[in-house]
RONU-486914 format. One line per 10 residues: number of its first residue (from 1); their letters; for each residue x, y, z of N, C-alpha, C, O. Coordinates in pm, whole numbers, plus 50000, padded with zeros to 5 digits. Layout:
! residues N
NUM) a) X,Y,Z,X,Y,Z,X,Y,Z,X,Y,Z  ...
! end
This chain:
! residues 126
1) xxxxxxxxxx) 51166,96346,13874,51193,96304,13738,51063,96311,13658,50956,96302,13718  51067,96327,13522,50995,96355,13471,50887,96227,13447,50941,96117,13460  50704,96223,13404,50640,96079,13389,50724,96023,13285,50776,95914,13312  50746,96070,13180,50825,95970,13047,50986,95976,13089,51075,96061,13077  50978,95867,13134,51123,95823,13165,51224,95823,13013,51199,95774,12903  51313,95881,13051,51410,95877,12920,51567,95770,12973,51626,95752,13080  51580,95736,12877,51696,95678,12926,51828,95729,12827,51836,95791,12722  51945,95652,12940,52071,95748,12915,52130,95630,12765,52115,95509,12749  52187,95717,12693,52283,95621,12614,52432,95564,12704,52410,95544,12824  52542,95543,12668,52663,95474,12714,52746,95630,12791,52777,95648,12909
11) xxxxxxxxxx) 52757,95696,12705,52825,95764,12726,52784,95885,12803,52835,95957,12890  52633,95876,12711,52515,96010,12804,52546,95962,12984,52555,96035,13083  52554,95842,12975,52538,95798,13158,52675,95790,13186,52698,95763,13304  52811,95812,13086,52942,95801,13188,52941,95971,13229,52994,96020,13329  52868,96038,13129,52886,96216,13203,52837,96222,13314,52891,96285,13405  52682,96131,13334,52618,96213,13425,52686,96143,13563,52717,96211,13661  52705,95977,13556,52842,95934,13665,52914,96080,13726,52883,96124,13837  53003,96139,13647,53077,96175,13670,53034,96382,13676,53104,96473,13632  52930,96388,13731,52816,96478,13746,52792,96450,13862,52862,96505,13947  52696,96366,13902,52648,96290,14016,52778,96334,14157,52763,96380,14270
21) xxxxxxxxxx) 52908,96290,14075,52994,96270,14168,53052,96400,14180,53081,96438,14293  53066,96448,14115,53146,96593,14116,53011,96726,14185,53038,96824,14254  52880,96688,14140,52770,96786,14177,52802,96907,14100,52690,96951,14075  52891,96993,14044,52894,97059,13938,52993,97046,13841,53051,96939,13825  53018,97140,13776,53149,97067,13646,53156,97164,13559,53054,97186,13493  53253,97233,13540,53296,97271,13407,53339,97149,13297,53394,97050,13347  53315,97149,13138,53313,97060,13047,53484,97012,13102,53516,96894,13113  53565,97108,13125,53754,97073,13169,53682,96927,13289,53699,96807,13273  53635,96969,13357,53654,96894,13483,53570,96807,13469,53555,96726,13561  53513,96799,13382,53377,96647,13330,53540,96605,13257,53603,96529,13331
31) xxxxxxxxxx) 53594,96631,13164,53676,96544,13070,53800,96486,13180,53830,96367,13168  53874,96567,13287,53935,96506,13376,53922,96434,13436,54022,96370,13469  53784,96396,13494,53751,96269,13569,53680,96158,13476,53613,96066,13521  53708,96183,13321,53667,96049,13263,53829,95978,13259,53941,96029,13266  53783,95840,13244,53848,95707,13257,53971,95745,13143,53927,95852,13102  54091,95724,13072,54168,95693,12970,54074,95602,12833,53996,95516,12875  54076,95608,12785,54152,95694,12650,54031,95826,12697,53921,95780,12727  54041,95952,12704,53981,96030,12733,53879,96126,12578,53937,96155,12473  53762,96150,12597,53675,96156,12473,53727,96298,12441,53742,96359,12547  53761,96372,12333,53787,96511,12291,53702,96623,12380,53592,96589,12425
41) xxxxxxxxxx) 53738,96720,12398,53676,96820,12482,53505,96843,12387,53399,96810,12440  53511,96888,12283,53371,96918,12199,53289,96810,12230,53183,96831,12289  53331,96668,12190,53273,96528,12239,53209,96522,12315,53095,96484,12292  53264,96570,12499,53147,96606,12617,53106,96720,12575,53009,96751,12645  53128,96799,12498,53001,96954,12529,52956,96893,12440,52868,96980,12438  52920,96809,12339,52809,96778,12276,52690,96678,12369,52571,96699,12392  52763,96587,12401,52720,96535,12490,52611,96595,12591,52494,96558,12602  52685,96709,12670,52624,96744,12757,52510,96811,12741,52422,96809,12828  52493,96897,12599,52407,96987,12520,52248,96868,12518,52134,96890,12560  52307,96746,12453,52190,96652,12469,52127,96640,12613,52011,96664,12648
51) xxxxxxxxxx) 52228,96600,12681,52170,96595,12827,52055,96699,12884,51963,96681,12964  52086,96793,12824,52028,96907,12899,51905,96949,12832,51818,97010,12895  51888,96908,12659,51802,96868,12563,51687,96799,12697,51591,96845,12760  51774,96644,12690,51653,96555,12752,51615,96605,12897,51545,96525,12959  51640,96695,12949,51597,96743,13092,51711,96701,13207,51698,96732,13325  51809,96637,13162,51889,96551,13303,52032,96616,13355,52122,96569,13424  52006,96786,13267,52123,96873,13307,52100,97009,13270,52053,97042,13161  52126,97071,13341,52142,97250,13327,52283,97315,13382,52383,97258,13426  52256,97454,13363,52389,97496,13367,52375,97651,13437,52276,97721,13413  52472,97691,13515,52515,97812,13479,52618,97927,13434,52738,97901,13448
61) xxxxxxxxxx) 52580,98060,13379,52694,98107,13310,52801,98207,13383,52764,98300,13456  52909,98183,13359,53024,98205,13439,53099,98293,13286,53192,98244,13221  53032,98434,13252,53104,98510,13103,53085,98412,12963,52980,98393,12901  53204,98363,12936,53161,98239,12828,53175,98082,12846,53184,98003,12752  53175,98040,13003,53196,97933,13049,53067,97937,13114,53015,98023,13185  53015,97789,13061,52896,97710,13145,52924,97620,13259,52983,97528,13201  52920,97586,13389,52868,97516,13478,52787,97428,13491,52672,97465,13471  52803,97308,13522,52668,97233,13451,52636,97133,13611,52720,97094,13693  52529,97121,13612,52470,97030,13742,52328,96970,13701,52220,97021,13672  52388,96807,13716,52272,96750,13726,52128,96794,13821,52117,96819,13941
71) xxxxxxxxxx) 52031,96791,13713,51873,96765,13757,51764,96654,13816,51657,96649,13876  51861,96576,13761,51790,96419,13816,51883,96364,13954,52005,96373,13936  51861,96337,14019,51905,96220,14121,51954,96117,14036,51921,96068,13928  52057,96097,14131,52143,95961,14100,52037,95881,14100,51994,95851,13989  51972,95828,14213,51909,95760,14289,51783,95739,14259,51730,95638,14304  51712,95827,14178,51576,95873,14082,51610,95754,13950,51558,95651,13905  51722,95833,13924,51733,95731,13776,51781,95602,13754,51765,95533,13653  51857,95572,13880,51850,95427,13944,51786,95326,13924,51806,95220,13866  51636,95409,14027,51548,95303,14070,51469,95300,13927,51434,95194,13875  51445,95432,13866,51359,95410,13714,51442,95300,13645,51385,95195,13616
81) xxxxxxxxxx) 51577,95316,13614,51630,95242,13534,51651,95086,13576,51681,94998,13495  51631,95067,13714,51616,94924,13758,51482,94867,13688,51480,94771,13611  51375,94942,13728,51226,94883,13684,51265,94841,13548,51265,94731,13492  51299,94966,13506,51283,94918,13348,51343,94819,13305,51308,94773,13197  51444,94763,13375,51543,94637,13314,51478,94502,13376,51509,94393,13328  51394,94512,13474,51346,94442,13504,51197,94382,13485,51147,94272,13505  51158,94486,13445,50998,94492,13327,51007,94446,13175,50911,94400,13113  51147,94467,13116,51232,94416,13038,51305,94291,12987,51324,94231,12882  51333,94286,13107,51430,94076,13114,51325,93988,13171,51284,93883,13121  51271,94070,13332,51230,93954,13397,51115,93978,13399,51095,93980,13521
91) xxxxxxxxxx) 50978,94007,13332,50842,94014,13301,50826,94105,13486,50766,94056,13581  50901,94244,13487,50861,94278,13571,50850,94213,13717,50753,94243,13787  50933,94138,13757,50971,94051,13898,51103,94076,13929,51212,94047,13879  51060,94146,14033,51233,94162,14073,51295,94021,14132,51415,93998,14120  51174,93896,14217,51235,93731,14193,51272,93705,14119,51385,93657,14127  51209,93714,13997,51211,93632,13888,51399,93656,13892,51481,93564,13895  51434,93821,13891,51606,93887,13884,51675,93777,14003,51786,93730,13979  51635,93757,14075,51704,93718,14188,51721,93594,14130,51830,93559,14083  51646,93541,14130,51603,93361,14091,51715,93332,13986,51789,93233,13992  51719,93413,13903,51812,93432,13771,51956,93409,13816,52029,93322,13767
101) xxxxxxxxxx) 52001,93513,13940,52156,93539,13941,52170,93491,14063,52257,93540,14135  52078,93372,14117,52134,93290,14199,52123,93154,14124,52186,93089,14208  52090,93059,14028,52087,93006,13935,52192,93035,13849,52252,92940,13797  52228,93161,13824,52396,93189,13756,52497,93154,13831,52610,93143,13783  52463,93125,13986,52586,93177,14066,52652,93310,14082,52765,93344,14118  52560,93364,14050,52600,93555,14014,52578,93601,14123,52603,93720,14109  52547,93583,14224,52511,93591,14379,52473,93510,14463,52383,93428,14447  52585,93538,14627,52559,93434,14706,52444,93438,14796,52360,93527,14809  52458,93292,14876,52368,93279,14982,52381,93421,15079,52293,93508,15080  52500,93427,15156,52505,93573,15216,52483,93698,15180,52445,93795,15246
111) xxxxxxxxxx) 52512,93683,15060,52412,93853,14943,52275,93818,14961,52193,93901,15003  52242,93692,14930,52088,93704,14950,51970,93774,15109,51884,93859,15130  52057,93650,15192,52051,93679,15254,52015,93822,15327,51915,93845,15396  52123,93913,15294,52176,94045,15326,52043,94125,15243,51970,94212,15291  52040,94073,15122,51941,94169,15049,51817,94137,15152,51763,94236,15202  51764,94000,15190,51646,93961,15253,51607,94067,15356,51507,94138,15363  51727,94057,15440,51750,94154,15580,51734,94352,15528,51688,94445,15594  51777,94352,15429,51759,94499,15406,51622,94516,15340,51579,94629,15317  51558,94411,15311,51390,94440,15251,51300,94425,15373,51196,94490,15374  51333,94338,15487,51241,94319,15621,51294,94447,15670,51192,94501,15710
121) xxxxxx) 51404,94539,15694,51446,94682,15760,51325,94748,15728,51238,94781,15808  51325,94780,15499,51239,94880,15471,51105,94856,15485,51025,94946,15512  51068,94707,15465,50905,94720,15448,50824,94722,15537,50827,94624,15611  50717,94833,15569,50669,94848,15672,50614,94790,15780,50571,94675,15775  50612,94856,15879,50550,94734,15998,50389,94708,16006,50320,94807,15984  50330,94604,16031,50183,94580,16003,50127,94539,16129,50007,94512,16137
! end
């Protein structure tokens, strides 16, 4: 991913969802796997034209039909877009996030837990 992180608008991120998941796409088959009320066909090719503007899609040509496949990782823009919400709300602490939505009740003892156990898996051995 690129150093200047860009971020997706609402809709910029329901295409690339549905990108991610499909791995290529004609604009038909991006508009079939969106949700009801479904956005006009031009709607995603505008859409997607931006996308590909900001770096997070390309295409190829098939006569006068484009193909389009994400450039970024799901998983790339994830973890960027986690930091940022969290550099954002919680002065950059991913506790501070935790502390928050266990204080909401927004997550349990056994999620915690579970998260605890999957951070002692990744972080290295000393």
């Amino acid at each position: 991913m690129k150093a200047n992180f860009k971020t997706l608008t609402k809709a910029e991120e329901e295409i690339m969802q549905v990108l991610w998941k499909l791995d290529k796409a004609f604009v038909k088959d991006i508009v079939d796997e969106l949700p009801d009320i479904k956005p006009h066909y031009n709607t995603v090719s505008t859409i997607i034209k931006i996308l590909e503007e900001k770096g997070f899609v390309d295409h190829e040509s098939f006569g006068k039909s484009n193909r389009y496949y994400p450039l970024v990782k799901k998983e790339d823009y994830t973890k960027k877009s986690m930091k940022q919400f969290v550099s954002k709300y919680f002065d950059g602490s991913f506790a501070n996030m935790l502390s928050f939505f266990a204080k909401e009740k927004d997550i349990s003892i056994q999620e915690l837990e579970s998260l605890l156990n999957e951070i002692k898996k990744s972080s290295p051995k000393k």
